[in-house]
N, CA, C and O atoms as CSV, one atom per row, in Angstrom:
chain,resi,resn,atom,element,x,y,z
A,1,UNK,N,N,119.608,73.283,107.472
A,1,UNK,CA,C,120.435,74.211,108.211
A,1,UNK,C,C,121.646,73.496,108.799
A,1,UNK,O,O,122.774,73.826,108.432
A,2,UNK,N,N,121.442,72.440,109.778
A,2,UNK,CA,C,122.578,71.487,109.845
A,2,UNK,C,C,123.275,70.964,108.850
A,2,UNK,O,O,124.290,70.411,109.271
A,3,UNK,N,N,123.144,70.911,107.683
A,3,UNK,CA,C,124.170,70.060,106.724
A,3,UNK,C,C,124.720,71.534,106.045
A,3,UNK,O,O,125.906,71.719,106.318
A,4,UNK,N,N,124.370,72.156,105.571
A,4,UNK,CA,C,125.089,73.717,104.978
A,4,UNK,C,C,125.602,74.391,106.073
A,4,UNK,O,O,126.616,75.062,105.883
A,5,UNK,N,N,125.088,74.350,107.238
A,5,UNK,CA,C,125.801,75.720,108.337
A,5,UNK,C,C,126.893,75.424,107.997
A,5,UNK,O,O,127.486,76.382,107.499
A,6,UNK,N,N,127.851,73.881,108.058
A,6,UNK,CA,C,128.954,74.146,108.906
A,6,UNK,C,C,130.109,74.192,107.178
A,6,UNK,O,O,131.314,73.955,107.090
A,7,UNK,N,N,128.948,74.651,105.870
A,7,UNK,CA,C,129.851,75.527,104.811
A,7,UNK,C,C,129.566,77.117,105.188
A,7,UNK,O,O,129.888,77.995,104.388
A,8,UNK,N,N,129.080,77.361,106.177
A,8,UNK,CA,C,128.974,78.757,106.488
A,8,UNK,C,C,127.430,79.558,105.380
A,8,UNK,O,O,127.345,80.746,105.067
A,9,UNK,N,N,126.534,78.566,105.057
A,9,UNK,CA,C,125.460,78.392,104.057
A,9,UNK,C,C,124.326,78.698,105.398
A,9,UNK,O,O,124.104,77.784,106.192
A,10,UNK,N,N,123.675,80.000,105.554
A,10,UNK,CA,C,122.690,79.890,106.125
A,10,UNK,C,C,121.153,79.296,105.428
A,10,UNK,O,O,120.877,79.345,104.229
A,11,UNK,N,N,120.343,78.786,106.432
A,11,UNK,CA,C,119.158,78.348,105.376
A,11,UNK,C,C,118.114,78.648,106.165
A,11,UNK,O,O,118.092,77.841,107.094
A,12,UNK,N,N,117.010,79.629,106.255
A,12,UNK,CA,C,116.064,79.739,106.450
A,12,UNK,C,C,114.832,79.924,105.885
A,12,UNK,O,O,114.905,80.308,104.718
A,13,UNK,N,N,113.462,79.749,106.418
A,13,UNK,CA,C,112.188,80.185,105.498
A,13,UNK,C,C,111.269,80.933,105.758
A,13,UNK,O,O,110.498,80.533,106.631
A,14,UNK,N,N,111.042,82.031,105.240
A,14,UNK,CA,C,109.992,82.985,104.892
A,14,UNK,C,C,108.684,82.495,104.448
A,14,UNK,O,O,108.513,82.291,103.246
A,15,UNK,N,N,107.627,82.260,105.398
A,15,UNK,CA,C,106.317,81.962,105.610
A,15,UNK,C,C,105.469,83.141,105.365
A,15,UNK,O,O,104.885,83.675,106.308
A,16,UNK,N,N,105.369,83.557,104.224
A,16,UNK,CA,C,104.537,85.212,104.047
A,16,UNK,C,C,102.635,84.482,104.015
A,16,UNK,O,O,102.096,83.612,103.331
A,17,UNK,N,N,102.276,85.155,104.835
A,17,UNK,CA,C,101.280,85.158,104.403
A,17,UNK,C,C,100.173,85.901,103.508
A,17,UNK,O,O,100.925,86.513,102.749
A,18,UNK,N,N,99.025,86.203,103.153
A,18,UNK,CA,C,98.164,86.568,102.039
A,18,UNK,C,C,99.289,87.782,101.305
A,18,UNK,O,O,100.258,88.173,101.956
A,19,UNK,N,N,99.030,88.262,99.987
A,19,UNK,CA,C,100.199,89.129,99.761
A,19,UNK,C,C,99.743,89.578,98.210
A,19,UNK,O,O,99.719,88.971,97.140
A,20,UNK,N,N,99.465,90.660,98.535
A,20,UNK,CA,C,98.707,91.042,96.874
A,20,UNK,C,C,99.769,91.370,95.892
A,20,UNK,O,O,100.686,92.189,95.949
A,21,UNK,N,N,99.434,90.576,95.031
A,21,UNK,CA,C,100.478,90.687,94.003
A,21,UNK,C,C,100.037,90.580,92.388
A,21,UNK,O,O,98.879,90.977,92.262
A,22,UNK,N,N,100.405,90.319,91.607
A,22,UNK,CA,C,99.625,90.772,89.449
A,22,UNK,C,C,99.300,89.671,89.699
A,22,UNK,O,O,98.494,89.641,88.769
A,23,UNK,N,N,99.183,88.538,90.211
A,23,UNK,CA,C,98.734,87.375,89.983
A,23,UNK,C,C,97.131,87.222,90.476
A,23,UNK,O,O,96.145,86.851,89.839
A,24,UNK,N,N,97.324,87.794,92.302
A,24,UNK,CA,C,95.893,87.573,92.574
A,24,UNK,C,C,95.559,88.808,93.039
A,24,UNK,O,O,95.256,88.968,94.221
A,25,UNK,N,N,95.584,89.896,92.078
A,25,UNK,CA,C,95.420,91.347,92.789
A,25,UNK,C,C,93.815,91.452,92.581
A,25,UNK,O,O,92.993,92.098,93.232
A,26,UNK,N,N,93.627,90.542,91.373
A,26,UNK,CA,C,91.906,90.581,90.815
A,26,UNK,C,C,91.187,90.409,92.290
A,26,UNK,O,O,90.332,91.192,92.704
A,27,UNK,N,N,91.740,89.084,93.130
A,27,UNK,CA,C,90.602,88.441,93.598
A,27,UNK,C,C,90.328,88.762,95.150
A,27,UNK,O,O,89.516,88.105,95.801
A,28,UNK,N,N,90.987,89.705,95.627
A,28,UNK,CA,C,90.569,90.536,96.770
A,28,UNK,C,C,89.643,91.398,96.505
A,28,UNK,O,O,89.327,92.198,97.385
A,29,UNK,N,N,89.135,91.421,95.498
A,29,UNK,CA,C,87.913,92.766,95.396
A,29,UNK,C,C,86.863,91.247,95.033
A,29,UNK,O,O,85.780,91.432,94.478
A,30,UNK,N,N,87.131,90.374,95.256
A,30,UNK,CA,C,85.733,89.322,94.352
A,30,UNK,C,C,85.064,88.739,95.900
A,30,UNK,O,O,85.785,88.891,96.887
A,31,UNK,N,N,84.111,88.281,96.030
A,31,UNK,CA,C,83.254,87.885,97.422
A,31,UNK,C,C,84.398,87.130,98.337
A,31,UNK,O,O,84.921,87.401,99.418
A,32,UNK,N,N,84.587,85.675,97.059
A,32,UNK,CA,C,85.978,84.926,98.123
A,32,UNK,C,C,86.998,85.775,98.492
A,32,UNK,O,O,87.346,85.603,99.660
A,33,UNK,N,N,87.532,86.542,97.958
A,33,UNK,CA,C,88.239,87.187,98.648
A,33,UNK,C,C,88.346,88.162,99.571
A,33,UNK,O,O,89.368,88.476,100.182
A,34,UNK,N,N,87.098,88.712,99.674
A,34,UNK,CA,C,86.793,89.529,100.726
A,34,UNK,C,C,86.336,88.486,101.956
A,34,UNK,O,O,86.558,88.825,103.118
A,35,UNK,N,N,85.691,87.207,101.658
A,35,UNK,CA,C,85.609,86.196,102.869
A,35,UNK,C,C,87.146,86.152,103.774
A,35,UNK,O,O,87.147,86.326,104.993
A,36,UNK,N,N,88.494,85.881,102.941
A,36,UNK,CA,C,89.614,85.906,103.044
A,36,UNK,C,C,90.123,87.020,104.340
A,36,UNK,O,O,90.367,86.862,105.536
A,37,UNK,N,N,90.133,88.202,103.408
A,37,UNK,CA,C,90.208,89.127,104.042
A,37,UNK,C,C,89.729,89.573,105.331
A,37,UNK,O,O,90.339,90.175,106.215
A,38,UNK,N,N,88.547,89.181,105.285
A,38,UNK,CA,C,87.310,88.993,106.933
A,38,UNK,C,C,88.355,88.221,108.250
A,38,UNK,O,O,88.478,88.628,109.405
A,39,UNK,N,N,88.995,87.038,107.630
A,39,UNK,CA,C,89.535,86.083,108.543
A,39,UNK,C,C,90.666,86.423,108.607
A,39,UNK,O,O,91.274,85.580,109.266
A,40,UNK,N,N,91.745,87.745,108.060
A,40,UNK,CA,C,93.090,88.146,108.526
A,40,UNK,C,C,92.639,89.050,109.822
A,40,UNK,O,O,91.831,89.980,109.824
A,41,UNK,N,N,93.497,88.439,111.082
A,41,UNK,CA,C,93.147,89.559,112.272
A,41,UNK,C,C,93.134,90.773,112.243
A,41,UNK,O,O,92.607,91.336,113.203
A,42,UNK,N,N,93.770,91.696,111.012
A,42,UNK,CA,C,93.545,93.118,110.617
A,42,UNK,C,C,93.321,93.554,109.424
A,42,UNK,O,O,93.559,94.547,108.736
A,43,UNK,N,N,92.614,92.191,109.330
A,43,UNK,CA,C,91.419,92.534,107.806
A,43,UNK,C,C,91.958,93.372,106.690
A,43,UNK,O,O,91.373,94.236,106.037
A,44,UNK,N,N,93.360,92.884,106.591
A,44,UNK,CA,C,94.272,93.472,105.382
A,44,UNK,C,C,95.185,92.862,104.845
A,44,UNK,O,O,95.932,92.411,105.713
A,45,UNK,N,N,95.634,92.523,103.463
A,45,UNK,CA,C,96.336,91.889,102.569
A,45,UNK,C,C,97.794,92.665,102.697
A,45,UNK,O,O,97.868,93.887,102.823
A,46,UNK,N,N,99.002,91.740,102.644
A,46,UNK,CA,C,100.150,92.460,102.576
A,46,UNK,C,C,100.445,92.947,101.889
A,46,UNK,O,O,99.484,93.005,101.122
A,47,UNK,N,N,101.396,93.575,101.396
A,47,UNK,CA,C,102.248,93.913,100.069
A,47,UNK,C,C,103.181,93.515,99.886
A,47,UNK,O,O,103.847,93.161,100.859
A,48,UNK,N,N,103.571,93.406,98.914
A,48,UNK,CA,C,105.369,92.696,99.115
A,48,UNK,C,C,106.295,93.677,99.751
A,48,UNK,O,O,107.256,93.336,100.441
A,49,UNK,N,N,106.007,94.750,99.524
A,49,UNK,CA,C,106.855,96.017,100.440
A,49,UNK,C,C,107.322,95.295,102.227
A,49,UNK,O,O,108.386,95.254,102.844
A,50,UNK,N,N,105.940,94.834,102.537
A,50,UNK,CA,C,105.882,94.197,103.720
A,50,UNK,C,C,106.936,93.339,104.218
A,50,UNK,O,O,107.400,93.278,105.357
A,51,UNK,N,N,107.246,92.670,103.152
A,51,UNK,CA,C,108.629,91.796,103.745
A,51,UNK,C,C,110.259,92.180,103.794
A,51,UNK,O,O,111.198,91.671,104.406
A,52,UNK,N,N,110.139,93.581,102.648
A,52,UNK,CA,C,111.095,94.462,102.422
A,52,UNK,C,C,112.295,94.183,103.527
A,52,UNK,O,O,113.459,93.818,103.369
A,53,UNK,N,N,111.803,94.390,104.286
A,53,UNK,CA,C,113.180,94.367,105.850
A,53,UNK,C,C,113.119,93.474,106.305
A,53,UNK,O,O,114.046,93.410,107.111
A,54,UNK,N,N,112.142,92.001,106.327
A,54,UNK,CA,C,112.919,90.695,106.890
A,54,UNK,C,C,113.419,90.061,105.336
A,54,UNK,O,O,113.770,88.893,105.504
A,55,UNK,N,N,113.495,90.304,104.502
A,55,UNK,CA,C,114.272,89.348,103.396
A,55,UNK,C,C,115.539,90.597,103.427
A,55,UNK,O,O,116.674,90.177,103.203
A,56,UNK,N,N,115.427,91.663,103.617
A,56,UNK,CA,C,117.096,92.692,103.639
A,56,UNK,C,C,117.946,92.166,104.819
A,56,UNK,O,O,119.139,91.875,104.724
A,57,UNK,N,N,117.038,92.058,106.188
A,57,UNK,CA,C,117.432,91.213,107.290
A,57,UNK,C,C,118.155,89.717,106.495
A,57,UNK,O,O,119.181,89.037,106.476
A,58,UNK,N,N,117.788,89.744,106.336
A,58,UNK,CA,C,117.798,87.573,106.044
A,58,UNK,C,C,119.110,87.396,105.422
A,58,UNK,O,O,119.913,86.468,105.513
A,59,UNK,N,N,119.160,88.895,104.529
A,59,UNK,CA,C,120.152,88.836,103.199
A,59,UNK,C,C,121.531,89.624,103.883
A,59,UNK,O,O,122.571,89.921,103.294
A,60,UNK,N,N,121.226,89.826,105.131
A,60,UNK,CA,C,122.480,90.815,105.361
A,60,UNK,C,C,123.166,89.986,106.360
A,60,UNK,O,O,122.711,88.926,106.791
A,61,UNK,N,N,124.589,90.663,106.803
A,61,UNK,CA,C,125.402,90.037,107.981
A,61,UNK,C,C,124.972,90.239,108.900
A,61,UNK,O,O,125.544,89.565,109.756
A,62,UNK,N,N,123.806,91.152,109.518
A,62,UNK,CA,C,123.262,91.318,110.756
A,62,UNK,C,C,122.971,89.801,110.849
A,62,UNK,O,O,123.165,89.308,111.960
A,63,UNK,N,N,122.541,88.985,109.874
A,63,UNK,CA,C,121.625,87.490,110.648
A,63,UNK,C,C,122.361,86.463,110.127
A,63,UNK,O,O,121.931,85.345,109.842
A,64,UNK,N,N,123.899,87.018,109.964
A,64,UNK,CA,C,124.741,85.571,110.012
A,64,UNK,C,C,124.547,84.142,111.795
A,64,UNK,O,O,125.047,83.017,111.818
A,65,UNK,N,N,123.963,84.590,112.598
A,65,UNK,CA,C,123.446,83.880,113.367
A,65,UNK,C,C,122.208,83.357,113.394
A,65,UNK,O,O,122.016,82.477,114.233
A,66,UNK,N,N,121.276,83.686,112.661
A,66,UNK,CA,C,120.127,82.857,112.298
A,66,UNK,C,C,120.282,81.573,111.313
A,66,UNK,O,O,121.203,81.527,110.497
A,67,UNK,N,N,119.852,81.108,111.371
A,67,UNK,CA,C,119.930,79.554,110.679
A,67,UNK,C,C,118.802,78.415,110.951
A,67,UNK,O,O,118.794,77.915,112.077
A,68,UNK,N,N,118.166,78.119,110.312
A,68,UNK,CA,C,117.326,77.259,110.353
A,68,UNK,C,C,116.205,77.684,111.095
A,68,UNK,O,O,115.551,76.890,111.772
A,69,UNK,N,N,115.900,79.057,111.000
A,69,UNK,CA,C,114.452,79.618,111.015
A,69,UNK,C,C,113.287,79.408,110.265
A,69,UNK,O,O,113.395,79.428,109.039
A,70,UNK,N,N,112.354,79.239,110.703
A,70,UNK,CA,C,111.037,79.456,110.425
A,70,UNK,C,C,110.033,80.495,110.287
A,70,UNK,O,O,108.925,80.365,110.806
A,71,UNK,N,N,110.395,81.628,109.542
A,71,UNK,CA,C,109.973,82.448,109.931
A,71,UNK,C,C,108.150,82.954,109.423
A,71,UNK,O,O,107.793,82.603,108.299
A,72,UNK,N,N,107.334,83.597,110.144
A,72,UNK,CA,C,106.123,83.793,109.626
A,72,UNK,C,C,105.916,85.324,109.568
A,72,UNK,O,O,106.083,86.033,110.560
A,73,UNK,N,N,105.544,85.800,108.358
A,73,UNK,CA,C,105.453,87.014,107.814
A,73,UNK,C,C,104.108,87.027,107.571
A,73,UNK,O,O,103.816,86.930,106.379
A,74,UNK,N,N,103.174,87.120,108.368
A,74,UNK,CA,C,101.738,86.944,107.868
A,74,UNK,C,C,100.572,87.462,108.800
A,74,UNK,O,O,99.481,86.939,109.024
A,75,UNK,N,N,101.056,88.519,109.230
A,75,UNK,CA,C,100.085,89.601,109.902
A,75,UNK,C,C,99.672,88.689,111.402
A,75,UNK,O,O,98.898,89.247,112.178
A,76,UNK,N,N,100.096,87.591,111.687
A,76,UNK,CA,C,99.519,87.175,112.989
A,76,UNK,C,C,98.559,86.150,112.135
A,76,UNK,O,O,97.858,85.924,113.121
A,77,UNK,N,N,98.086,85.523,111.343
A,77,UNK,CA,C,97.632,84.597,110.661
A,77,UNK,C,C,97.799,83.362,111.475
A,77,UNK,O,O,97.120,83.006,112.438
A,78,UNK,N,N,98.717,82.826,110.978
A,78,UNK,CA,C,99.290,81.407,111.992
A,78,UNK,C,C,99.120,81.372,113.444
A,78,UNK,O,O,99.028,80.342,114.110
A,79,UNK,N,N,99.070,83.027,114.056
A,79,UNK,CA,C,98.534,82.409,115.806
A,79,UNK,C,C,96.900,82.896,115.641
A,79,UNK,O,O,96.326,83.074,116.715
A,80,UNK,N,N,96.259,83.081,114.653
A,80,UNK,CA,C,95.084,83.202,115.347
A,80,UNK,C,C,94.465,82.066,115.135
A,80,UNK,O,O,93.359,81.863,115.636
């Protein structure tokens, strides 16, 4: 973020957590993945829909002042 800001290059990161998608859509219905599921604080898998408005956020001029975020997209995952 410091070496691109000052080309006017924002750089931040999107920390999504669990997120059903063609890859691992199988394995939320399989035991491990329902173990998974047990340990999200609202015992539900995202969608990619879910991030819909912080990557439109991210991508728009509303957050030409963000820069070098960290951001976590993951239902509360990381604080529990």
């Amino acid at each position: 973020a410091g070496e691109w800001g000052r080309f006017g290059i924002t750089t931040n990161a999107l920390c999504p957590g669990y997120i059903d998608t063609e890859i691992n859509h199988h394995h939320w219905n399989t035991e491990g993945g329902q173990k998974l599921i047990d340990m999200l604080p609202r015992k539900r898998v995202g969608q990619p829909k879910d991030l819909d408005a912080l990557v439109g956020m991210l991508c728009s001029a509303q957050s030409d002042f963000i820069n070098g975020a960290i951001i976590s997209a993951d239902d509360g995952m990381a604080a529990a």
